[in-house]
VOZATI-36663 format. One record per residue: residue number from 1; z, x, y of N, C-alpha, C in turn. Coordinates in steps of 0.05 Angstrom, whole numbers, plus 5000, padded with zeros to 4 digits. Last residue first. Example, Ala and Ser with C-alpha at 12.3 -4.5 7.8 and 13.67 -1.06 7.14 Angstrom:
i_n_zz_n_xx_n_yy_ca_zz_ca_xx_ca_yy_c_zz_c_xx_c_yy
2_5142_5257_4955_5143_5273_4979_5157_5258_5001
1_5156_5264_4886_5156_5246_4910_5156_5264_4934
//
This chain:
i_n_zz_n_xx_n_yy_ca_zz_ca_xx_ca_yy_c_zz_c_xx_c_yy
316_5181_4641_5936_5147_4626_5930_5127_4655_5928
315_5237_4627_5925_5221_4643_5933_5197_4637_5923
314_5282_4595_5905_5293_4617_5922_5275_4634_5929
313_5274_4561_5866_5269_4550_5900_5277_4568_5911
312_5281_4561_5813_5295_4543_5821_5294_4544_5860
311_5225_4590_5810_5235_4567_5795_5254_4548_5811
310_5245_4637_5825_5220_4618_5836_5230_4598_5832
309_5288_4652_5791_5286_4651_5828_5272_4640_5832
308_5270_4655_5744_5281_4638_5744_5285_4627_5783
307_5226_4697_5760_5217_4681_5742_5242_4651_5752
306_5265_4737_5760_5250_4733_5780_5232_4706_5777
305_5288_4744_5712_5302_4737_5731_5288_4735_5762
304_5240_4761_5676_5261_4731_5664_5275_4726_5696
303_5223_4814_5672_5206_4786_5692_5225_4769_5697
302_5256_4838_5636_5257_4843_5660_5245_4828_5685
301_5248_4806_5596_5272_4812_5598_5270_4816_5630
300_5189_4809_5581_5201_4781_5592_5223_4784_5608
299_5142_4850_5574_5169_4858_5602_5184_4820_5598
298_5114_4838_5520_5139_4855_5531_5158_4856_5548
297_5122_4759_5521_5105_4786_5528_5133_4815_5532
296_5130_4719_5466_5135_4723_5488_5128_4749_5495
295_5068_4684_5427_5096_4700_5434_5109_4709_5461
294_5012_4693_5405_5029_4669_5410_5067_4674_5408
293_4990_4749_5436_4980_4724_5422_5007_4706_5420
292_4960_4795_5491_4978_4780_5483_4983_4755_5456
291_4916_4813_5510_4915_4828_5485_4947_4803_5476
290_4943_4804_5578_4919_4814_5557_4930_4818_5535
289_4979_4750_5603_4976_4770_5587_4953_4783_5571
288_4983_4709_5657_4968_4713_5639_4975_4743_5628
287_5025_4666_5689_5018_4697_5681_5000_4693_5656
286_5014_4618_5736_5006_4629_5713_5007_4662_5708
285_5060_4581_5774_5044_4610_5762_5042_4614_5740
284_5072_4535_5821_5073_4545_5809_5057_4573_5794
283_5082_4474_5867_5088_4507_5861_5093_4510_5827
282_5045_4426_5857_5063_4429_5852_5070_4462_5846
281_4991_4397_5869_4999_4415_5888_5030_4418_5889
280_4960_4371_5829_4982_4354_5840_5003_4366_5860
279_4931_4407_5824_4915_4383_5823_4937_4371_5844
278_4959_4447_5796_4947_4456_5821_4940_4426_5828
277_4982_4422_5753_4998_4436_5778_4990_4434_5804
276_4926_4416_5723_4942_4391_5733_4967_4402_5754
275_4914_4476_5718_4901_4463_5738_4908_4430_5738
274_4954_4486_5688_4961_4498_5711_4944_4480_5728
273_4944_4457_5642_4966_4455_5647_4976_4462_5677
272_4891_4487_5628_4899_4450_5636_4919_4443_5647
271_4914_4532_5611_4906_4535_5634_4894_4509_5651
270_4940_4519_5565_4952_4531_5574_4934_4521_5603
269_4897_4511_5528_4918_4481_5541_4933_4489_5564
268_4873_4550_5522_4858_4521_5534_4881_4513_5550
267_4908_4584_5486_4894_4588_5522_4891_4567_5533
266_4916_4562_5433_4929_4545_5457_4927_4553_5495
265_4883_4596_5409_4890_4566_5404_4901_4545_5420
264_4879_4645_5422_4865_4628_5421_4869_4604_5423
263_4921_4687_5444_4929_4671_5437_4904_4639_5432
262_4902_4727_5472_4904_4729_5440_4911_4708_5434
261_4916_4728_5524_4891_4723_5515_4879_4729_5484
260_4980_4689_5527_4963_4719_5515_4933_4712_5523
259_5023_4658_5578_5001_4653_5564_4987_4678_5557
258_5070_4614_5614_5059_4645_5607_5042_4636_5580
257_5083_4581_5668_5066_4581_5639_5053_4618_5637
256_5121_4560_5714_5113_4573_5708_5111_4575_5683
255_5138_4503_5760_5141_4518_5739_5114_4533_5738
254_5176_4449_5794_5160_4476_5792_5144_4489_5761
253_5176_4386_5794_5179_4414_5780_5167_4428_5791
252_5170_4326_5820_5161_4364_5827_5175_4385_5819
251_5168_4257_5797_5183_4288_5799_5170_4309_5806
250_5129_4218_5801_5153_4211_5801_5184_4235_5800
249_5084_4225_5791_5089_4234_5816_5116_4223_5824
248_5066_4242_5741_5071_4260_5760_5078_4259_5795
247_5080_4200_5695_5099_4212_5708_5097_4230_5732
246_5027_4200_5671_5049_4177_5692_5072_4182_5700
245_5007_4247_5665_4997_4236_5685_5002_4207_5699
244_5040_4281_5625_5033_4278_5649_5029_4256_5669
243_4998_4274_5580_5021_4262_5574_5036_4255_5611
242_4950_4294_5587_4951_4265_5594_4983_4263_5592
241_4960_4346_5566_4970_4346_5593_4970_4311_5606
240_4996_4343_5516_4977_4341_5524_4983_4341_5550
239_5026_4394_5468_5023_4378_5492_5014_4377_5505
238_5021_4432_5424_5035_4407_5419_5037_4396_5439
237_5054_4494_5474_5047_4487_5445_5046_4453_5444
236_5057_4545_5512_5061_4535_5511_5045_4505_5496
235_5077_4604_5521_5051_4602_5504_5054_4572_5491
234_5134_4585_5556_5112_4615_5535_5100_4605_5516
233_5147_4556_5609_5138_4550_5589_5123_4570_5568
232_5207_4536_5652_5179_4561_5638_5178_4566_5616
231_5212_4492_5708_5204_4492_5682_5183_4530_5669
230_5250_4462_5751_5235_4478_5740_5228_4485_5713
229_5288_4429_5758_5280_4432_5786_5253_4454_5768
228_5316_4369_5736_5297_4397_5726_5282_4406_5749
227_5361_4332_5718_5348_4334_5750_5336_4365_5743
226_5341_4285_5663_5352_4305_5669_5341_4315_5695
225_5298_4249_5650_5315_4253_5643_5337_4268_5650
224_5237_4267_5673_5264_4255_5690_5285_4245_5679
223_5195_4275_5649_5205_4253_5652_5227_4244_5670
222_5179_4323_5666_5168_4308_5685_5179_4281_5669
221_5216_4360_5634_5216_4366_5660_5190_4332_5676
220_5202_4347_5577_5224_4339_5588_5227_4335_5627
219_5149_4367_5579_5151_4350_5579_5175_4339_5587
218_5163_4433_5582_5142_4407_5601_5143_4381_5601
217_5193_4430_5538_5199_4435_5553_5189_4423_5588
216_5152_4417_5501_5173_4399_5501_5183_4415_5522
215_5114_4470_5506_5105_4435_5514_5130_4418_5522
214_5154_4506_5481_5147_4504_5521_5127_4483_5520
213_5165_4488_5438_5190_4490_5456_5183_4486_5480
212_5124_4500_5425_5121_4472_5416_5150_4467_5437
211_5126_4562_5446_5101_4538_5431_5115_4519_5435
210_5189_4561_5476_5169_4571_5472_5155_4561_5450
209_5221_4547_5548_5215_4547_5512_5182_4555_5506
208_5264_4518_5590_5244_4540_5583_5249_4533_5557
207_5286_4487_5645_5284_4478_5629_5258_4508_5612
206_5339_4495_5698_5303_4505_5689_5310_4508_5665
205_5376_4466_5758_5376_4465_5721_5339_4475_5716
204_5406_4459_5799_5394_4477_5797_5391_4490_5761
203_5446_4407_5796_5424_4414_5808_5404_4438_5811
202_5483_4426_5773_5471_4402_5755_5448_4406_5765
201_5514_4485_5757_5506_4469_5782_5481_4448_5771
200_5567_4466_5711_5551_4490_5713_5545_4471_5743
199_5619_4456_5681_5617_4454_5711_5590_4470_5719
198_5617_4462_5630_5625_4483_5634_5626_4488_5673
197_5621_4413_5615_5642_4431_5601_5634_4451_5612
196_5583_4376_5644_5606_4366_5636_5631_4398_5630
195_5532_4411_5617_5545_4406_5652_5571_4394_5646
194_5537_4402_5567_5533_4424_5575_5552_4422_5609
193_5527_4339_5561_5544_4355_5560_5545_4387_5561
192_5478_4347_5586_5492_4324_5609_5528_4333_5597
191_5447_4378_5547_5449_4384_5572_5474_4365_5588
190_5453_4329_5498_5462_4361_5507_5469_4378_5530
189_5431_4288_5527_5449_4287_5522_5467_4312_5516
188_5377_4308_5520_5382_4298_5544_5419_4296_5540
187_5359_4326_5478_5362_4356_5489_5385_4336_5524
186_5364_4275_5450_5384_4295_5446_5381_4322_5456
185_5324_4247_5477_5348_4237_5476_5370_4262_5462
184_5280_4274_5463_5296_4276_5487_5306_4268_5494
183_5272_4276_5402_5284_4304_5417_5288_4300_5440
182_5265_4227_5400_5293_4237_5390_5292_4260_5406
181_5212_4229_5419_5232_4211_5427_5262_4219_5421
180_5184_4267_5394_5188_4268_5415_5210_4251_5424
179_5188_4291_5325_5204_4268_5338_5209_4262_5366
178_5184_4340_5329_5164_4330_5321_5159_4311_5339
177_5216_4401_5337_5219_4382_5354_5192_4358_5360
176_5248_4434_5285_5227_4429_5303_5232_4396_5321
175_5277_4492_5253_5283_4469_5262_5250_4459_5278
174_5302_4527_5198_5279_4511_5215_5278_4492_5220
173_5343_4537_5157_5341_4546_5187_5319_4543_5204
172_5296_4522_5105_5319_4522_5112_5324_4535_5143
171_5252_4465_5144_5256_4495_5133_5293_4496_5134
170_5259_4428_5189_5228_4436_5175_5226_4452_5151
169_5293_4385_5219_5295_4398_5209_5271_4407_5189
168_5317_4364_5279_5303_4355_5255_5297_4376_5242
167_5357_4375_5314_5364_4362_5295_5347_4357_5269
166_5348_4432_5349_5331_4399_5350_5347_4404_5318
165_5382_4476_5393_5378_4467_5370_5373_4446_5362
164_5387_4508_5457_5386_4488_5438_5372_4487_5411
163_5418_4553_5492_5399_4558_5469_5405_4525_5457
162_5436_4561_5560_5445_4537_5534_5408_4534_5508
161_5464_4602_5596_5444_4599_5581_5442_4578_5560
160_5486_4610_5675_5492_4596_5643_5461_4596_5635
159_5467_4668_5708_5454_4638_5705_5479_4628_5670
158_5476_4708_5732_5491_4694_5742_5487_4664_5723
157_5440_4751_5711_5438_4742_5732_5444_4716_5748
156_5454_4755_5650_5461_4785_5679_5459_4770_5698
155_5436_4712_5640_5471_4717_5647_5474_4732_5658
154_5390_4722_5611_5381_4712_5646_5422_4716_5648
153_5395_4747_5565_5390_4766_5584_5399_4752_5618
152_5371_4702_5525_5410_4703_5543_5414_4727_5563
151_5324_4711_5529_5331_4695_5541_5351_4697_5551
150_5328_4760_5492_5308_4751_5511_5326_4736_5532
149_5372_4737_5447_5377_4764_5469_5363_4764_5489
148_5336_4697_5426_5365_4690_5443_5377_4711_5457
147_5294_4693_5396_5291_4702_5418_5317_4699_5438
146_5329_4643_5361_5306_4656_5363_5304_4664_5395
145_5377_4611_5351_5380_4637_5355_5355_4660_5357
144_5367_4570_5344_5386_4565_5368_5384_4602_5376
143_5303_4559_5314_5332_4548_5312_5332_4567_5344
142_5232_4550_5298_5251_4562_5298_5277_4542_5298
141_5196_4505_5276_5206_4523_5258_5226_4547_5265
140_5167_4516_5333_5166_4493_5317_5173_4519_5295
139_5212_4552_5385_5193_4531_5378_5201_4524_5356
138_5273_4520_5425_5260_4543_5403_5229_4524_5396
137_5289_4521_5495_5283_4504_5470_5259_4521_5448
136_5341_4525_5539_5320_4539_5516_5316_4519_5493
135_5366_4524_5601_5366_4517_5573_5336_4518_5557
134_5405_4555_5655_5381_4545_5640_5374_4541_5604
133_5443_4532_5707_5438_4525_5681_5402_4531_5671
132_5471_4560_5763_5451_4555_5755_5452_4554_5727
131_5544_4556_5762_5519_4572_5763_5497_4553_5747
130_5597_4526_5771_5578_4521_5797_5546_4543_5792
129_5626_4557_5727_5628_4545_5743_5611_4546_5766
128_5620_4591_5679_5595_4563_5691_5598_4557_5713
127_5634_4664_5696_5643_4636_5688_5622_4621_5688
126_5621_4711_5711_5639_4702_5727_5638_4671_5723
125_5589_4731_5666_5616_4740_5664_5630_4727_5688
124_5554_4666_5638_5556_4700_5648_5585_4709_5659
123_5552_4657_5569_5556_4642_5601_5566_4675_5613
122_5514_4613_5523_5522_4638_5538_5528_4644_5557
121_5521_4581_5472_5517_4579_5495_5534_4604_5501
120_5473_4540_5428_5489_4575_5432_5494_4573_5458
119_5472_4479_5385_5470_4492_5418_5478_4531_5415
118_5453_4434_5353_5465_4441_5353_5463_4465_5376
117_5445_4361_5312_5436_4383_5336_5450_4403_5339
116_5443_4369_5245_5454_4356_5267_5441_4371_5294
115_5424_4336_5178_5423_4359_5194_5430_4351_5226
114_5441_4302_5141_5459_4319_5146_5454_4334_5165
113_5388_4293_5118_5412_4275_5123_5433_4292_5127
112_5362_4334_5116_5360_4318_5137_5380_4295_5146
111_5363_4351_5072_5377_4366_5083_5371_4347_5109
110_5333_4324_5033_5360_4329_5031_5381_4334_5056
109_5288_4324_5056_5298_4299_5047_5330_4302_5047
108_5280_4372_5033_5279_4370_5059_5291_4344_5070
107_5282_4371_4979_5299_4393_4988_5296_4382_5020
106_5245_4326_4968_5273_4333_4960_5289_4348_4971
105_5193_4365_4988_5208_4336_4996_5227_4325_4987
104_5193_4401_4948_5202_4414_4974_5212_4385_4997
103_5177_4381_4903_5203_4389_4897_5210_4395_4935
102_5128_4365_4922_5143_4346_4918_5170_4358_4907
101_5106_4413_4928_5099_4395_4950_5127_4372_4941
100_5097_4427_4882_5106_4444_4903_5115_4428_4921
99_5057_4393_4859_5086_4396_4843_5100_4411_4867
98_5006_4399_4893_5026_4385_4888_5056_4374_4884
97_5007_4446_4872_5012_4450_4898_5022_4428_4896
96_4986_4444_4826_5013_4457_4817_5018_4448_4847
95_4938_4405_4827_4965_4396_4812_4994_4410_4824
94_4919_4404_4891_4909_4423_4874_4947_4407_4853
93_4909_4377_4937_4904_4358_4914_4907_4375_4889
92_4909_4425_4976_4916_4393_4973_4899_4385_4948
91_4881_4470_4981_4907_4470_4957_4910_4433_4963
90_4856_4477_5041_4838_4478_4998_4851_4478_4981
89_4887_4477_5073_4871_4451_5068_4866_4450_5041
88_4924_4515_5093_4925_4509_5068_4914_4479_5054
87_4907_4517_5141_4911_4534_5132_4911_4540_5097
86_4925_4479_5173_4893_4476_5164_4891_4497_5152
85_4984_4439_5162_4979_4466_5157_4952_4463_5154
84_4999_4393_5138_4978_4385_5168_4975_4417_5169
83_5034_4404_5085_5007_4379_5099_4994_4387_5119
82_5067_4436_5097_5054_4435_5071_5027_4424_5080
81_5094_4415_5145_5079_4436_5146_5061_4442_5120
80_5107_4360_5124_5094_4366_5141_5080_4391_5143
79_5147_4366_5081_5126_4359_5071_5101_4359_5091
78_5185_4437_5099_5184_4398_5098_5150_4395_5092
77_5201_4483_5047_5180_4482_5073_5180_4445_5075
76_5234_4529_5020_5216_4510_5007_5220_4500_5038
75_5271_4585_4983_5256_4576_5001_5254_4551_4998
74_5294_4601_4934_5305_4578_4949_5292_4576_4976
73_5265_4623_4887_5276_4648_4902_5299_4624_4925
72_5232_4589_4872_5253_4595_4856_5275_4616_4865
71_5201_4581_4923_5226_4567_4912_5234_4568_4898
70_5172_4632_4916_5188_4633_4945_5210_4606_4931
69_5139_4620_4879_5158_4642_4876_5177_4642_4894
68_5112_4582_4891_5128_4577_4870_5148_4594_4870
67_5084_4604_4931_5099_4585_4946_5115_4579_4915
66_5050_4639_4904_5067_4656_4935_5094_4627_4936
65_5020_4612_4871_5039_4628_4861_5063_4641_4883
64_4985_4589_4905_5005_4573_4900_5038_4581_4877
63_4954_4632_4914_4970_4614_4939_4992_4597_4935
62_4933_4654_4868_4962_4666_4885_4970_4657_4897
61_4900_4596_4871_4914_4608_4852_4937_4621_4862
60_4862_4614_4919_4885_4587_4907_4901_4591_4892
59_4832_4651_4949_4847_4664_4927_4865_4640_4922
58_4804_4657_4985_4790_4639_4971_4814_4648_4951
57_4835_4667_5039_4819_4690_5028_4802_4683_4997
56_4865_4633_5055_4841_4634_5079_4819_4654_5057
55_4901_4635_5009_4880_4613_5010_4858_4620_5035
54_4921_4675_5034_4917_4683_5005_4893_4658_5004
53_4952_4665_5077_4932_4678_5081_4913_4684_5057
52_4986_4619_5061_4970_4618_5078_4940_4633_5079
51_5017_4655_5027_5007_4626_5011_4980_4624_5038
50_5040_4685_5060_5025_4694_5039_5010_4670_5025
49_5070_4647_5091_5046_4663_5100_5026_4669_5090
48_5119_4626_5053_5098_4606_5067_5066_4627_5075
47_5142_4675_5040_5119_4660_5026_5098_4643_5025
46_5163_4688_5095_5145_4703_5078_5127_4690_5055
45_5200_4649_5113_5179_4647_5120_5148_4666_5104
44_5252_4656_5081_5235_4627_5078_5206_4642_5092
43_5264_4715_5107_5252_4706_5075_5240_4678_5080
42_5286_4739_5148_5261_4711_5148_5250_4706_5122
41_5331_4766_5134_5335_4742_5154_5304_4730_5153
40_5298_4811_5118_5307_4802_5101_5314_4767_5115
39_5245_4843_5122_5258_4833_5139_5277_4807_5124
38_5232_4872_5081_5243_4896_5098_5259_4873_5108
37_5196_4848_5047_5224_4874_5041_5239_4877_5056
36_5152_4840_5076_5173_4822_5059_5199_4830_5046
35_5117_4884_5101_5142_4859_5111_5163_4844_5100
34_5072_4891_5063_5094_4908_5065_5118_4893_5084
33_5055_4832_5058_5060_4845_5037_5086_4863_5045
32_5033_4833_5112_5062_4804_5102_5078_4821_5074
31_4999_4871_5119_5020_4875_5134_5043_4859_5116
30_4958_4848_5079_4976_4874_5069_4998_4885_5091
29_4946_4797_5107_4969_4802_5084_4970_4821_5076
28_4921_4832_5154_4946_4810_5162_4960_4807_5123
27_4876_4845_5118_4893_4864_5128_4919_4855_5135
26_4857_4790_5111_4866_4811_5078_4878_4832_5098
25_4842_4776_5160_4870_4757_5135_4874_4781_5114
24_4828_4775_5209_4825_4792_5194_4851_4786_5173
23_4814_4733_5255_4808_4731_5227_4799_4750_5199
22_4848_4744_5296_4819_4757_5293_4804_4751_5275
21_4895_4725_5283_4883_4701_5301_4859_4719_5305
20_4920_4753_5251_4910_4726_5231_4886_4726_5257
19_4926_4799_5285_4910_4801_5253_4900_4774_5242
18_4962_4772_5319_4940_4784_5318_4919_4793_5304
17_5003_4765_5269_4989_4747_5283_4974_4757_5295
16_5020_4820_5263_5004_4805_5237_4994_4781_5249
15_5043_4831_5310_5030_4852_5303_5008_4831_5284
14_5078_4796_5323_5064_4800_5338_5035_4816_5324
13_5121_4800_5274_5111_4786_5276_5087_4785_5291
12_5129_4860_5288_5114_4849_5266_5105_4830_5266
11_5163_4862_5340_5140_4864_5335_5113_4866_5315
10_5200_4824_5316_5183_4813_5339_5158_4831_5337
9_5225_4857_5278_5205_4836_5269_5196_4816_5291
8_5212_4923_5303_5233_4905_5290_5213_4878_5291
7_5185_4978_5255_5179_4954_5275_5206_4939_5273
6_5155_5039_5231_5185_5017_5240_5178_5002_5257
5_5082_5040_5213_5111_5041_5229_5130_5022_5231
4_5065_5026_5145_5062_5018_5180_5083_5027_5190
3_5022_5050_5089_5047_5051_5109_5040_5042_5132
2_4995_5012_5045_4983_5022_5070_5006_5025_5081
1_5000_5017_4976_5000_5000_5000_5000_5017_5025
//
């Protein structure tokens, strides 16, 4: 097998998605290959991949050997991603995938009845009291703790951090935010307790997340659930910009959408997104990243607190 340099698994992950989104799949699975060892905290997801990339590569068979092996091992994936995955179109109807399919709707089944919302909260060293709130929403298949050093970074700069966690559940420790309606009744109610317990400033609240986190993030921000003076959205996933367009003139977010040019799939939406801003002459910015694909960009840490200044009105 092909040695790769130490990486920590942001930048593996980064690394083999670039590889998928070129459509270079047999190289991207000799990355997943040597990966699967090393990164122990994402086991569930390793099989799922290999199953992925093994079928882009006409190989069904291993595909469904990747995902047998991953649940005897206690992986196993909700009946959604199995399904609407275009990834793994040419295994539907295949028997064993099947059989796959229907032990992993038990296990997800299972765990749903039980699964609850749940929060990380990080508060900077001179307390909540009266600081700026900003709250995080993981993408589709993450939890409370993805990219949470990133983000909990913004505390250097006075801000409370409230990492949320969607109730519904995709994976073991995968969470997603399908269920629009539920998710904003429970990011809405999170936040309202958030403010409650820690006295943060109600009014100077920026709503961020990433794929399916930074749509639902957009989205929360022009319903008006919550007083969202801003919104920033990474490589933002799962939302239309019609969604929009009855609500826009009933709130002025700000915000800011970060976006790779690796990121194929969701550039489009990304830059729909800016020109309904621009349309509706609501401050805001597009960073665009070269070579970037569906992730947050190196300097976030250091952008993150200039980023949130706009945002909440301290500079255009």
């Amino acid at each position: 097998m092909k040695p790769f340099p130490d990486m920590d698994f942001g930048e593996f992950h980064e690394r083999m998605m670039a590889l998928y989104n070129s459509n270079h799949y047999a190289a991207a699975l000799e990355l997943v290959e040597w990966g699967k060892s090393r990164y122990t905290e994402q086991q569930n997801r390793f099989p799922f991949w290999r199953a992925c990339l093994l079928a882009l590569l006409n190989r069904p068979g291993e595909a469904v050997d990747a995902l047998e092996s991953g649940l005897a091992e206690g992986a196993w994936w909700g009946e959604p991603m199995l399904r609407h995955d275009a990834d793994l179109t040419s295994l539907q109807g295949n028997p064993r995938f099947e059989a796959v399919v229907d032990r992993c709707r038990e296990h997800w089944h299972n765990a749903q009845k039980t699964s609850q919302p749940g929060r990380r909260l990080i508060l900077p060293a001179s307390g909540g009291m009266g600081a700026p709130l900003l709250v995080v929403l993981h993408g589709w298949g993450g939890n409370a703790d993805q990219n949470a050093e990133l983000w909990g970074s913004a505390e250097k700069s006075g801000w409370v951090v409230a990492l949320l966690q969607s109730s519904q559940i995709c994976a073991p420790n995968g969470y997603c935010w399908d269920d629009k309606a539920l998710a904003g009744e429970e990011i809405t109610r999170q936040v309202m307790e958030i403010c409650a317990e820690t006295g943060c400033n109600a009014g100077r609240i920026v709503i961020g997340g990433i794929s399916q986190g930074g749509g639902m993030c957009i989205r929360v921000a022009f319903q008006k659930r919550i007083p969202v003076c801003g919104f920033l959205a990474a490589a933002p996933a799962l939302m239309s910009v019609d969604e929009l367009e009855v609500s826009a003139r009933a709130v002025s977010p700000r915000g800011v959408v970060i976006i790779g040019s690796a990121d194929k799939r969701w550039w489009d939406a990304a830059h729909q997104i800016t020109t309904f801003l621009e349309q509706h002459s609501l401050p805001h910015r597009l960073e665009e990243y070269a070579g970037l694909g569906h992730s947050l960009p190196h300097d976030f840490r250091k952008r993150l607190p200039e980023w949130l200044e706009f945002l909440s009105g301290g500079q255009d």
